[in-house]
N, CA, C and O atoms as CSV, one atom per row, in Angstrom:
chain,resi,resn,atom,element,x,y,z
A,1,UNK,N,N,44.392,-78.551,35.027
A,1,UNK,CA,C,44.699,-77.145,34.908
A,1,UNK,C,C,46.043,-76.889,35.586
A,1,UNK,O,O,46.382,-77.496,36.602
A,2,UNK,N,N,46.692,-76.090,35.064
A,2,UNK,CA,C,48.118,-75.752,35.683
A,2,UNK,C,C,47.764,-74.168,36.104
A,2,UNK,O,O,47.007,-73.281,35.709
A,3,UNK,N,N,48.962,-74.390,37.344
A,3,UNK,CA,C,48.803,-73.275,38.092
A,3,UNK,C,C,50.581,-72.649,38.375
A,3,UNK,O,O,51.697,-73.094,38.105
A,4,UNK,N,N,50.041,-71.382,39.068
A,4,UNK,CA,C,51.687,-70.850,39.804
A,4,UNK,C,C,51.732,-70.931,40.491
A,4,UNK,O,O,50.932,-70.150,41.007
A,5,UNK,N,N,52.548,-71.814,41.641
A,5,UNK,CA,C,52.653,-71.898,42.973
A,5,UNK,C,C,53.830,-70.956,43.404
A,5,UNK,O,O,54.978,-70.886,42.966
A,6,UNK,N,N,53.312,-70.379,44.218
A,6,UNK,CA,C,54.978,-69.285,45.028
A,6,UNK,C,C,54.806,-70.359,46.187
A,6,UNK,O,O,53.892,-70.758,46.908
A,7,UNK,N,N,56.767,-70.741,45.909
A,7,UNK,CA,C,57.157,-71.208,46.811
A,7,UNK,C,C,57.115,-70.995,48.463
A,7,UNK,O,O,56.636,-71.711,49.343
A,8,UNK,N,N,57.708,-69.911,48.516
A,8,UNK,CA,C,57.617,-68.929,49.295
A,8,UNK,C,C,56.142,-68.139,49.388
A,8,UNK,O,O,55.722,-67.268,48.626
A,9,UNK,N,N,55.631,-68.594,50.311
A,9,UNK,CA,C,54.058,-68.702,50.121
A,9,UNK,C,C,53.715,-66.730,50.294
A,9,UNK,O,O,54.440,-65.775,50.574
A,10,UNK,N,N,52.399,-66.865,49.988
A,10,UNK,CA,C,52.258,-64.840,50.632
A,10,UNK,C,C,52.087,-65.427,51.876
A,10,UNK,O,O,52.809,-65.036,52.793
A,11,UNK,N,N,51.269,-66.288,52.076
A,11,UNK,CA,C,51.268,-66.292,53.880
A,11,UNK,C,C,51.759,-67.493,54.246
A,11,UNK,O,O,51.462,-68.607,53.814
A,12,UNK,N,N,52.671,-67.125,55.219
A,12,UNK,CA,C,53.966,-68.216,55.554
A,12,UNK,C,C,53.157,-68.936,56.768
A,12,UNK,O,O,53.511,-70.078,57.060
A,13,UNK,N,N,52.132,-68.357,57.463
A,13,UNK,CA,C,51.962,-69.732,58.690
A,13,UNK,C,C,52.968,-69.701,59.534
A,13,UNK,O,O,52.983,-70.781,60.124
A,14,UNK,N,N,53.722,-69.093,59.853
A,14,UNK,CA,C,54.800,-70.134,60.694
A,14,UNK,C,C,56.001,-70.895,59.892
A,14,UNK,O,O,57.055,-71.028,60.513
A,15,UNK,N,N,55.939,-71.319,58.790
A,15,UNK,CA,C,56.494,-72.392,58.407
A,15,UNK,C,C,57.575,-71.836,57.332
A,15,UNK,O,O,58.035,-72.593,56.476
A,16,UNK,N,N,57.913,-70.628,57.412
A,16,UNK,CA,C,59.242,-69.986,56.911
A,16,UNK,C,C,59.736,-69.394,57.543
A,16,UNK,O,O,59.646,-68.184,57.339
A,17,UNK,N,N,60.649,-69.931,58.823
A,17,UNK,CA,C,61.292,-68.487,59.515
A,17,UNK,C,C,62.515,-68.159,58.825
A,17,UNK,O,O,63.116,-67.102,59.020
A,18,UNK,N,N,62.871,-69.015,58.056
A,18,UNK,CA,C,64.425,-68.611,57.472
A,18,UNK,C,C,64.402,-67.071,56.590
A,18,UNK,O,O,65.363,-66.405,56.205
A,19,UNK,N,N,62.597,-66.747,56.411
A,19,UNK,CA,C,62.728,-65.326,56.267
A,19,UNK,C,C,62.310,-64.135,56.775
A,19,UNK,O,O,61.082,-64.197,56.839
A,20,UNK,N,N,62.669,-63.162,57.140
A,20,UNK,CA,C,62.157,-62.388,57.467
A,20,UNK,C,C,61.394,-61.502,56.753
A,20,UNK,O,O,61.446,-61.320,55.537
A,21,UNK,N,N,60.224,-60.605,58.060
A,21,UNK,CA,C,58.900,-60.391,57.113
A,21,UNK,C,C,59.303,-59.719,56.043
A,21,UNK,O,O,58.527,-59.839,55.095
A,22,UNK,N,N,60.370,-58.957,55.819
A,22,UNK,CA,C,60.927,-57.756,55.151
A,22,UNK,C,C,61.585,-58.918,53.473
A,22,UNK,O,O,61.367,-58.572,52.312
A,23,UNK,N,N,62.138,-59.855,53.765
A,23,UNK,CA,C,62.701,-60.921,52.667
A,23,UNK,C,C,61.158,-61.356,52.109
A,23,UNK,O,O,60.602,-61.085,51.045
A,24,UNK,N,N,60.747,-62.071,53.168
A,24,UNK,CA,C,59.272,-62.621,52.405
A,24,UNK,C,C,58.133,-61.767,51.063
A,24,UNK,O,O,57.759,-62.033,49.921
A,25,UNK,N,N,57.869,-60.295,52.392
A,25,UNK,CA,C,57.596,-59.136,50.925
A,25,UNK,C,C,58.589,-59.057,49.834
A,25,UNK,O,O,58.196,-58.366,48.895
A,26,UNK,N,N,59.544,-59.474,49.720
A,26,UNK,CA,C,60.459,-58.467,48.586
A,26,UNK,C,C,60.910,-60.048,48.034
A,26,UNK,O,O,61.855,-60.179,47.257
A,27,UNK,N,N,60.368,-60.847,48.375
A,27,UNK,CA,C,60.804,-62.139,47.378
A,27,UNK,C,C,59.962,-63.146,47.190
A,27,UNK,O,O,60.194,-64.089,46.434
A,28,UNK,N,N,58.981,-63.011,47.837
A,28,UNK,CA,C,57.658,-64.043,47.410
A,28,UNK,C,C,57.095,-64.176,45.831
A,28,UNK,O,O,56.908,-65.216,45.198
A,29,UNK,N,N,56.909,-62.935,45.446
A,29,UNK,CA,C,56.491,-62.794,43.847
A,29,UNK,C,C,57.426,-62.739,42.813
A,29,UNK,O,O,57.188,-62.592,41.614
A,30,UNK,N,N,58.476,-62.865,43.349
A,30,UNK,CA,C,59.999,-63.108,42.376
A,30,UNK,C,C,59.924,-64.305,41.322
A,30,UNK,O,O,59.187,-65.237,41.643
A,31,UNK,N,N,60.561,-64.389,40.166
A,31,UNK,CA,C,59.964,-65.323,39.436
A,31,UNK,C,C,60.774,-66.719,39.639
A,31,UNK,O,O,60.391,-67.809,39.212
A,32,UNK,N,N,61.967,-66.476,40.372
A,32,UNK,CA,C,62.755,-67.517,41.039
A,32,UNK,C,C,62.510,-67.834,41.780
A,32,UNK,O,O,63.400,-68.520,42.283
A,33,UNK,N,N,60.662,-67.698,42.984
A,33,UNK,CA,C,59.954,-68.495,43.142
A,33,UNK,C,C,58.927,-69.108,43.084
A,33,UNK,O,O,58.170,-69.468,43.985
A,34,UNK,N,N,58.870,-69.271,41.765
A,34,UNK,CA,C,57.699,-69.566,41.479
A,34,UNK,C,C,57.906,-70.960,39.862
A,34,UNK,O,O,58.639,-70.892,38.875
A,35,UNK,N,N,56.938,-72.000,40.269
A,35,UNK,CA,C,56.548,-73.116,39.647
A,35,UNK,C,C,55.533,-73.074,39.601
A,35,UNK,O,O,54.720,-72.493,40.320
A,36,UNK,N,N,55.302,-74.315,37.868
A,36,UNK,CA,C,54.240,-74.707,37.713
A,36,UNK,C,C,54.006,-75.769,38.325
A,36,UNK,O,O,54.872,-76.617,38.541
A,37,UNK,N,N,52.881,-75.856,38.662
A,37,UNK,CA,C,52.288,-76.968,39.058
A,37,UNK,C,C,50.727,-77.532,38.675
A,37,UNK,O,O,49.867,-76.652,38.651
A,38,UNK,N,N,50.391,-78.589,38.445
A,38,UNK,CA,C,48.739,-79.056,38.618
A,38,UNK,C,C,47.897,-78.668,39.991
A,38,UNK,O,O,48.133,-79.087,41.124
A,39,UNK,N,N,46.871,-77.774,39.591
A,39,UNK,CA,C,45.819,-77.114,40.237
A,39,UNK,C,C,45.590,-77.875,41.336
A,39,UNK,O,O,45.237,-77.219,42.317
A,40,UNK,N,N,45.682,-79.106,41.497
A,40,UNK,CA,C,45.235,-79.796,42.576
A,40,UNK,C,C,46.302,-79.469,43.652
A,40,UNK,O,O,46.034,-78.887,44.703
A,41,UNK,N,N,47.357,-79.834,43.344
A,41,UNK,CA,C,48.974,-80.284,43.871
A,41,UNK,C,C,49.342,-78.624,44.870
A,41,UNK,O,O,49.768,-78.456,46.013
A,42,UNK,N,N,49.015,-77.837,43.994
A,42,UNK,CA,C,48.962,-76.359,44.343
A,42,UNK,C,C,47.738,-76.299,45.491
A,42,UNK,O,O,48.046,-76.398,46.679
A,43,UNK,N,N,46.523,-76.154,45.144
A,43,UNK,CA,C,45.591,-75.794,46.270
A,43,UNK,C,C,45.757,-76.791,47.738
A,43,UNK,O,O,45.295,-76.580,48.859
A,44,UNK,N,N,46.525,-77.834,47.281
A,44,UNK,CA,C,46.897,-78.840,48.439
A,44,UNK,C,C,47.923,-77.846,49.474
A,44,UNK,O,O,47.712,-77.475,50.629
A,45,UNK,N,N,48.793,-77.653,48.805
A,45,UNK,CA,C,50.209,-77.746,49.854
A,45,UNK,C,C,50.017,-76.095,50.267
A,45,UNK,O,O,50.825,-75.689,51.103
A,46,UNK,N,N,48.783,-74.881,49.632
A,46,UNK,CA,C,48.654,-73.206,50.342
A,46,UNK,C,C,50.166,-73.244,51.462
A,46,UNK,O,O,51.043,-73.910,50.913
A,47,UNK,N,N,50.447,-72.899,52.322
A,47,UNK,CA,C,51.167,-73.011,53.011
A,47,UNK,C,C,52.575,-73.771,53.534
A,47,UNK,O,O,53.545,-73.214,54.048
A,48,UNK,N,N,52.465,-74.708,53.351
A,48,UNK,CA,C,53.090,-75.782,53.433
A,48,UNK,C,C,54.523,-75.276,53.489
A,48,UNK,O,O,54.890,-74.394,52.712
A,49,UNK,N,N,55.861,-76.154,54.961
A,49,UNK,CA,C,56.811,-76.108,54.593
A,49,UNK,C,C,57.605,-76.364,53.249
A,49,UNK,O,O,57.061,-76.845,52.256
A,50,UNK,N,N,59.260,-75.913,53.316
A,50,UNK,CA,C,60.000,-76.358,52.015
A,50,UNK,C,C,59.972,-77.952,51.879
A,50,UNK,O,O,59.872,-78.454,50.760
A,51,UNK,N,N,60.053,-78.676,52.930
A,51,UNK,CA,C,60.543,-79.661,52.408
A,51,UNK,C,C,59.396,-80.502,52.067
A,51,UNK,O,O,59.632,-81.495,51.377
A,52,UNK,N,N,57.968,-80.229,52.503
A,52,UNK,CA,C,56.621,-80.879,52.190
A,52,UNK,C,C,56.699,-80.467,50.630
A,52,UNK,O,O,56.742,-81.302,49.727
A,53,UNK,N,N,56.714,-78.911,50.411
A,53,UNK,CA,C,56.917,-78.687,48.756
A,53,UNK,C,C,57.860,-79.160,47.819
A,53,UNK,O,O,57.611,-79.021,46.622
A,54,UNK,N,N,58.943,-79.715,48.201
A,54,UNK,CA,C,60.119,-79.988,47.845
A,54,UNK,C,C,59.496,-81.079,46.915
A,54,UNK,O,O,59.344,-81.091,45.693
A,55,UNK,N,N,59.183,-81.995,47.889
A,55,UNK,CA,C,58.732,-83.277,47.738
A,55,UNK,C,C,57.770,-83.356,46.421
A,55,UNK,O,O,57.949,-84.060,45.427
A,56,UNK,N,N,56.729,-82.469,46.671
A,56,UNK,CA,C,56.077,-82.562,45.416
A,56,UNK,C,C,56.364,-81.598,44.308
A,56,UNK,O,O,55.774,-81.755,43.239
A,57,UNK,N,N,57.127,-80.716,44.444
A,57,UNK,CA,C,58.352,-80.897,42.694
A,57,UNK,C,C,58.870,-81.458,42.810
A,57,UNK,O,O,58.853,-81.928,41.672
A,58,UNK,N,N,59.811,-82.258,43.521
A,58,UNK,CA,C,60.241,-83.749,42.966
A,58,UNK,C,C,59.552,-84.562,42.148
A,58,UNK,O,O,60.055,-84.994,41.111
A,59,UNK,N,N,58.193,-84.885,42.575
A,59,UNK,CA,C,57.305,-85.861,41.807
A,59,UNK,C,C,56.456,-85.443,40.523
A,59,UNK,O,O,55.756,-86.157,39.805
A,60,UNK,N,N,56.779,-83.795,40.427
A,60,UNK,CA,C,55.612,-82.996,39.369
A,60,UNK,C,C,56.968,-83.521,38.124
A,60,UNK,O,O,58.166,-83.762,38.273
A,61,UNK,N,N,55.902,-83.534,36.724
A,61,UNK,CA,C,56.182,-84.161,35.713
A,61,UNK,C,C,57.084,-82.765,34.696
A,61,UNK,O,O,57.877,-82.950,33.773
A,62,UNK,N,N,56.687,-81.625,35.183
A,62,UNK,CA,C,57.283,-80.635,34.688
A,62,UNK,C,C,59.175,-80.087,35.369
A,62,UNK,O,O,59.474,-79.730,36.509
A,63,UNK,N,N,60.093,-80.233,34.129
A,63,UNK,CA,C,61.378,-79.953,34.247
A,63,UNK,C,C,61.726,-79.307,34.615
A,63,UNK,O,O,62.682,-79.521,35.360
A,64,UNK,N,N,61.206,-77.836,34.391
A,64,UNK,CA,C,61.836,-76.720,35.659
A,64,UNK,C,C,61.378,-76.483,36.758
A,64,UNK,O,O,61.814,-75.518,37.387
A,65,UNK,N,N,60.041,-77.570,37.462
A,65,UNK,CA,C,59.335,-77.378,38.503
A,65,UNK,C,C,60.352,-78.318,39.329
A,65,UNK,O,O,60.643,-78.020,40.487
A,66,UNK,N,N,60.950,-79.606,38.624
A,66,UNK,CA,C,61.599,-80.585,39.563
A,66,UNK,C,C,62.818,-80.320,39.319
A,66,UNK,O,O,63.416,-81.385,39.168
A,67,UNK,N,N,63.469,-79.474,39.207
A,67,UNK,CA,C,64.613,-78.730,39.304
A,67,UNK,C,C,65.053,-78.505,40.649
A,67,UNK,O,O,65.961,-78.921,41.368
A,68,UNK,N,N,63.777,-77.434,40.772
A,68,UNK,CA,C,63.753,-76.615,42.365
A,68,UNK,C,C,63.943,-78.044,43.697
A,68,UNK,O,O,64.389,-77.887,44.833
A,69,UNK,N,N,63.523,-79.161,43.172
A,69,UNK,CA,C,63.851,-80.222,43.929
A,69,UNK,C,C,64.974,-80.374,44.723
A,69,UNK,O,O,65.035,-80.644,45.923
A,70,UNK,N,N,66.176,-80.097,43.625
A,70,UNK,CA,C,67.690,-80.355,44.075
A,70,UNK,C,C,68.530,-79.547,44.861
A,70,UNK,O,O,69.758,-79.535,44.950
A,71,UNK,N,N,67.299,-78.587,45.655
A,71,UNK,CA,C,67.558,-77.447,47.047
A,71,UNK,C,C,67.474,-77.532,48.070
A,71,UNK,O,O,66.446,-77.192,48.655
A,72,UNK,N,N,68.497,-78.005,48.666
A,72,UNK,CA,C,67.878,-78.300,50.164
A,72,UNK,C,C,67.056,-77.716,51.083
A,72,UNK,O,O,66.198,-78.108,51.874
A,73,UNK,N,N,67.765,-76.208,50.630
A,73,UNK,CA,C,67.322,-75.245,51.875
A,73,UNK,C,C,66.523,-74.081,50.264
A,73,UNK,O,O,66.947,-73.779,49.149
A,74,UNK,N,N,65.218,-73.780,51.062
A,74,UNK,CA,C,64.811,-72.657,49.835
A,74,UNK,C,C,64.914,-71.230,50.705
A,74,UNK,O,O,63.954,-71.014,51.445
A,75,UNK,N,N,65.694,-70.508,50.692
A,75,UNK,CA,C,65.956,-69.276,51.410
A,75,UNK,C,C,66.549,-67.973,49.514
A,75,UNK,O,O,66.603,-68.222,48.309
A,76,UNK,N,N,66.819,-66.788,50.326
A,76,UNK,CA,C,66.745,-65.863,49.404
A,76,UNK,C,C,67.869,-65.700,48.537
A,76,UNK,O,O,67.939,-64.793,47.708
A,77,UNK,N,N,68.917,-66.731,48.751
A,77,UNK,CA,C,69.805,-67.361,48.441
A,77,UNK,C,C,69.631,-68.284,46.929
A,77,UNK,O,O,70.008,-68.239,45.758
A,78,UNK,N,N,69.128,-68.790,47.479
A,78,UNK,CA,C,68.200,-70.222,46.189
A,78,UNK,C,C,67.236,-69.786,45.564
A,78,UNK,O,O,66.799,-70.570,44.722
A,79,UNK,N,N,66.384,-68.181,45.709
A,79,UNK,CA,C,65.367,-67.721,45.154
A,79,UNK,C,C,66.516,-67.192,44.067
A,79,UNK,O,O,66.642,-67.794,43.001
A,80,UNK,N,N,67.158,-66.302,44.311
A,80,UNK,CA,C,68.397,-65.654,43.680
A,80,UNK,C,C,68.642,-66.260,42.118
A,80,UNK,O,O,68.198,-66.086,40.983
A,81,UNK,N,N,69.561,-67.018,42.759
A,81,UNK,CA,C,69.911,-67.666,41.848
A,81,UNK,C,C,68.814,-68.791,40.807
A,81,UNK,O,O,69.103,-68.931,39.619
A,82,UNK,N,N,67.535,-69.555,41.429
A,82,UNK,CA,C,67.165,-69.855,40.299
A,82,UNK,C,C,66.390,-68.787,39.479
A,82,UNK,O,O,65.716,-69.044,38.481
A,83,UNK,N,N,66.541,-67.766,39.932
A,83,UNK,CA,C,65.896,-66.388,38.791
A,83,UNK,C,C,67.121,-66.113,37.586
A,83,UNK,O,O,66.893,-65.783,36.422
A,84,UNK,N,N,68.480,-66.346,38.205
A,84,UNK,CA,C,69.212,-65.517,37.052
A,84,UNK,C,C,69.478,-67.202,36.231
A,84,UNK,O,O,69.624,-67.033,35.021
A,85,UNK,N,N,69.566,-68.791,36.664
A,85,UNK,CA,C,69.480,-69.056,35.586
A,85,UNK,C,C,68.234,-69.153,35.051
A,85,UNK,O,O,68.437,-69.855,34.059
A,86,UNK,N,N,66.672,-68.808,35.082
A,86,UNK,CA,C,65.270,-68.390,34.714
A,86,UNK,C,C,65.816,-67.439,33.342
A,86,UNK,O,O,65.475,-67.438,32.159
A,87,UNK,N,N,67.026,-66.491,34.277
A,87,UNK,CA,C,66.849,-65.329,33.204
A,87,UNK,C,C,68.042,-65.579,31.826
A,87,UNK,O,O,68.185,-64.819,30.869
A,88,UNK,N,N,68.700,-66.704,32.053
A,88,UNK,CA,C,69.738,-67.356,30.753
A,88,UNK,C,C,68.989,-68.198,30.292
A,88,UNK,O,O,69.439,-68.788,29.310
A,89,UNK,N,N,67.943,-68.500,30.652
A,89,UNK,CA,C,67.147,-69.416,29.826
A,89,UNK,C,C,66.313,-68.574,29.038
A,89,UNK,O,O,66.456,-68.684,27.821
A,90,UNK,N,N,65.620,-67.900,29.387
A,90,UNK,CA,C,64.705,-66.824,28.747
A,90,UNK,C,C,65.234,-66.060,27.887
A,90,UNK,O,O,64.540,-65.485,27.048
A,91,UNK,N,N,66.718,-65.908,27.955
A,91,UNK,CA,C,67.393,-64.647,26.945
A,91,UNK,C,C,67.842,-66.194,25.667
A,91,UNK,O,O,68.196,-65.656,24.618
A,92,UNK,N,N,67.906,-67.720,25.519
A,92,UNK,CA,C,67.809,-68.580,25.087
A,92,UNK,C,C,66.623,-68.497,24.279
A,92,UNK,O,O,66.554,-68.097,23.117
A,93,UNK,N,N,65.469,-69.022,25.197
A,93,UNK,CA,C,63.904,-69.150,24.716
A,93,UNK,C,C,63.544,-68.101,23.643
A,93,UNK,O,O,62.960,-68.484,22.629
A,94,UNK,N,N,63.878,-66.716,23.818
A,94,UNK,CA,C,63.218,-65.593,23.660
A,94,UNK,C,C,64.018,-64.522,23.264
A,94,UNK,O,O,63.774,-63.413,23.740
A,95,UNK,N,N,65.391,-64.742,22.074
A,95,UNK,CA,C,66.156,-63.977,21.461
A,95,UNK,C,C,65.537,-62.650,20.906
A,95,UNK,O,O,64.758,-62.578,19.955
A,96,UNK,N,N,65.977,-61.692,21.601
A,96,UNK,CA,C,66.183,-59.982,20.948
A,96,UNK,C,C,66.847,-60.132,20.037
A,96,UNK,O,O,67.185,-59.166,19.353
């Protein structure tokens, strides 16, 4: 089963200070953070730092999940931007 993992978790644990609580609300459900992933891979890492997640989109078999791989740092910066190219792909995918 495939799932949506937010990167940027709703509950950070500790393990995102690069945002603040005010960034975290206003960019967690953004679609520039968010991957697919296998149900397992997802209920594993709930919380989990960037670079523990990193790791496994690196290894997930899906192309725009191991994308997000090639980020060092995932801050609101890197949410940003993989939304607007999300959103040149989608105006691609999904011609008006």
């Amino acid at each position: 089963m495939v799932t949506l993992e937010h990167i940027l978790p709703n509950c950070q644990e500790g393990n995102w200070p690069q945002f603040t609580p005010e960034e975290a609300d206003s960019y967690r459900k953004r679609i520039g953070n968010m991957v697919l992933l296998q149900h397992k891979a997802n209920s594993d890492m709930k919380s989990a730092c960037w670079s523990d997640k990193r790791q496994q989109c690196k290894e997930h078999g899906y192309e725009l999940t191991a994308q997000v791989a090639a980020v060092s740092h995932w801050n609101v910066e890197a949410i940003c931007s993989r939304q607007a190219s999300l959103a040149k792909l989608a105006v691609k995918a999904w011609p008006v």
